[in-house]
N, C-alpha and C positions, 0 to 999 in steps of 0.2 A: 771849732776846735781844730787841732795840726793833720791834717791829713797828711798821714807820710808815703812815701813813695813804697811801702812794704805792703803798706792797706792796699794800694793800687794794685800791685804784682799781685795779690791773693788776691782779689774781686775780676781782675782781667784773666786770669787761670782759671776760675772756677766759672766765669759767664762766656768768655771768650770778647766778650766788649772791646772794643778801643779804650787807649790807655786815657782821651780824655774824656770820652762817656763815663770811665769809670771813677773817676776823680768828680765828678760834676754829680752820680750818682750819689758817691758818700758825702759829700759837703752837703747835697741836702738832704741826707738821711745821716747828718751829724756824726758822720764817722761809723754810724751802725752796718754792720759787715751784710744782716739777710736781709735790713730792709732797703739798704742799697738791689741787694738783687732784687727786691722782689719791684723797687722803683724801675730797675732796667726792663724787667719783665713785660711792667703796664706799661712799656712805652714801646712793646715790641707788641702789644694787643693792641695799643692805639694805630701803630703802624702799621698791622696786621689787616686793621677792618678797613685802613683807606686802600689799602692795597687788594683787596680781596676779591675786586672785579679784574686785574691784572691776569696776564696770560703766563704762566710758569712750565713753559714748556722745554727750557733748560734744566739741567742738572744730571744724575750720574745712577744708573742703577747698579747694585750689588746682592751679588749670589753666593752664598756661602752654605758648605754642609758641614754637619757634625764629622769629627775625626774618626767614626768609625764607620762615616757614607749614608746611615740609614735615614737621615734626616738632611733636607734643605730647605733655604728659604731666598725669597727673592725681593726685594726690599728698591722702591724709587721714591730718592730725595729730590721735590723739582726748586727749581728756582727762577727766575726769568733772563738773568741772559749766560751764554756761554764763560764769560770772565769769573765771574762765581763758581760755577760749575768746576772748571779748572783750578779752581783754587783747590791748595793741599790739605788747609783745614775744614773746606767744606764734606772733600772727600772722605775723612777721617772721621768727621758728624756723622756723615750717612755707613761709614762702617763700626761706627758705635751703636747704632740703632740698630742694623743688622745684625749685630751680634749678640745683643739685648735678647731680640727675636730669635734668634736661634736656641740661644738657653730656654729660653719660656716657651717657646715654641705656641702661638696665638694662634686663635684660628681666626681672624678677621683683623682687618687694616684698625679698628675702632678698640678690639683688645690691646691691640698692640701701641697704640697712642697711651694707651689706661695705663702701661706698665711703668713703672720707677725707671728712670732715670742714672739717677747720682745716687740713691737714697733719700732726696730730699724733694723733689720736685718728678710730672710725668715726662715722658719722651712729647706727648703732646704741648705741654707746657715750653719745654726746654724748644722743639722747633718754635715756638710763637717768642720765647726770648730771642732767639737767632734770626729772626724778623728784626728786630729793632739793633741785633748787631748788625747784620748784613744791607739793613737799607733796602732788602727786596723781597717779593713776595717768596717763602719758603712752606712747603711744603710738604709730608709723606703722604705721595698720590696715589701712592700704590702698593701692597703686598697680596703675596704667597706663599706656600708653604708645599711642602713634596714630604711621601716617606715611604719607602720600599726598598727592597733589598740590599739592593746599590742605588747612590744619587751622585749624579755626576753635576758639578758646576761649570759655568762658561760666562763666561764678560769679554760682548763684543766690543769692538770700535772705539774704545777711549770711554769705556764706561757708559752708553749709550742705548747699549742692549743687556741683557741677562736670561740667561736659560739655566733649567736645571730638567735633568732627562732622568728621570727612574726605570731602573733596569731589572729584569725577571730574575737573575743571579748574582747571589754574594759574589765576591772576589776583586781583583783588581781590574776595573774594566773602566779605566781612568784613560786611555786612548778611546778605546771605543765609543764611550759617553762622551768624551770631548766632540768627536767628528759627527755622531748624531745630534750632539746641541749647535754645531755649525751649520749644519744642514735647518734645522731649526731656523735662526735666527737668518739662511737666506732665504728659506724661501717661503717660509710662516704659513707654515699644514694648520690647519683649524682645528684635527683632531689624529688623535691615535691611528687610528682604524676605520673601517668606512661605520660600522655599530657606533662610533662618540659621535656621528653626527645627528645634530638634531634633527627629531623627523620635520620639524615646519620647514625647514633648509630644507632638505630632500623634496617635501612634498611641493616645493616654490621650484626648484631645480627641474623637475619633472613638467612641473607646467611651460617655465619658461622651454624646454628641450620639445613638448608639442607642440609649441606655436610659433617655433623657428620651422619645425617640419610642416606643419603650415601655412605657414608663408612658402613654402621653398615649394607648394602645390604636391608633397607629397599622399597620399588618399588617406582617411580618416581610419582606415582598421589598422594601418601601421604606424599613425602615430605613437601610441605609447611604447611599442617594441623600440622605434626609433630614439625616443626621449630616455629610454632607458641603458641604451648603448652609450650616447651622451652622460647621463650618470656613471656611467661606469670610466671613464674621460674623467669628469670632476673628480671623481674619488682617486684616480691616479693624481691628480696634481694635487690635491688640496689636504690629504691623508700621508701621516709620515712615513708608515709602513710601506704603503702603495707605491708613494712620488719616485722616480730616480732618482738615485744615490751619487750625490753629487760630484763625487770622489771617484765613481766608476769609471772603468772605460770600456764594459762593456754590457752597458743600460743596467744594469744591475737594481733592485730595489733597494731600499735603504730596509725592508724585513728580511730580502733572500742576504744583504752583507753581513746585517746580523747572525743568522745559522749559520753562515762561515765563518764566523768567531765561536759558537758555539750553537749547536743545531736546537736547545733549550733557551734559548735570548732574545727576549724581546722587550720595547718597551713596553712601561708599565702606566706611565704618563707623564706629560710633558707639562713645563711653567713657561712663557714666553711671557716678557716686559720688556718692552722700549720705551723712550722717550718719546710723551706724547700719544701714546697708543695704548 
């Protein structure tokens, strides 16, 4: 049958295809508009499973919170090389999804694949057609989700990074949450507080801090006073509240900067996603 060039424009707008995937699509799905999509689909599953051992350590993360703070989420499209990545419509997929997620707000990377799409297909579906558009392996490798009083969002480095920082008080605290998700994203605390750290961490930190004092011939009743001064060391750099404030000039914590904004502010908890991590 005639496939016209209008059939094209509407199956390349609604898959994102190339305009002669998408021509090739409907001639052999006779002109039919979904089962053209759903041929592009299985060619992006076919594509999908050879690619599946492929490394997808490209692509772009996005943070976005609801317009009245209380809600964020943090959302990683990967892909395998940076040329992708940069592209304007890949960016634009993965801020589709992210904003899916925000409305519905999911509590796991696997709800959030389940949800609708367009209306007609999943977000997990639609990335596996975006496989056979794009030629390479795509994937959402990652999400999270935030919700407290205030959420502040942050996108490092050309979409590379994403933080979202929850804060103890309502208000405008959109500088504040900015420079504590900066500090975030340089210098990656493992936890809140020294309390969000796991005790098997703690209790491996403590062994390792006795048997450097060990080696160093210090006597065995001061080992653990010793190992425990050293904890107290890890939980300065590794804890957000603890670490120095990166911004400071003079050694300030990133908890005592907070109570100079407001003596009741503190983080509530933190999201960090990068690429590949």
């Amino acid at each position: 049958m005639n496939i016209t060039a209008k059939d094209v424009a509407l199956l390349r707008r609604e898959t994102g295809a190339g305009m002669m995937d998408c021509k090739k699509a409907l001639v052999e799905a006779n002109g039919d508009l979904e089962l053209a999509k759903d041929n592009l689909r299985k060619t992006g599953q076919k594509l999908s499973a050879k690619r599946a051992d492929r490394d997808a350590n490209e692509g772009v993360v996005i943070a976005l919170t609801t317009s009245d703070n209380k809600k964020g989420v943090v959302v990683n499209l990967s892909c395998e090389t940076d040329f992708v990545a940069k592209n304007e419509d890949f960016v634009n997929f993965a801020k589709s999804i992210a904003n899916i997620a925000l409305e519905k707000f999911p509590t796991s990377k696997d709800e959030l694949l389940a949800l609708t799409y367009d209306g007609s297909i999943s977000i997990g579906d639609k990335v596996t057609e975006q496989v056979g558009v794009i030629g390479e392996k795509v994937e959402v490798s990652k999400y999270d989700n935030l919700e407290a009083p205030s959420v502040v969002p942050y996108i490092h480095a050309g979409y590379r990074r994403g933080v979202l920082i929850g804060l103890s008080q309502e208000g405008d605290f959109s500088e504040v949450g900015r420079n504590v998700a900066m500090q975030v994203a340089a210098m990656n605390p493992i936890a809140v507080d020294k309390d969000g750290v796991d005790a098997s961490l703690v209790e491996k930190e403590i062994e390792i801090g006795m048997e450097q004092a060990r080696q160093e011939g210090k006597p065995d009743n001061l080992l653990e006073r010793i190992a425990q001064g050293k904890l107290g060391k890890f939980y300065k750099e590794n804890t957000l509240l603890n670490q120095e404030y990166v911004k400071a000039t003079n050694k300030e914590t990133v908890g005592a900067y907070l109570k100079s904004v407001d003596k009741d502010l503190t983080v509530t908890d933190f999201k960090h996603m990068g690429l590949g991590s």
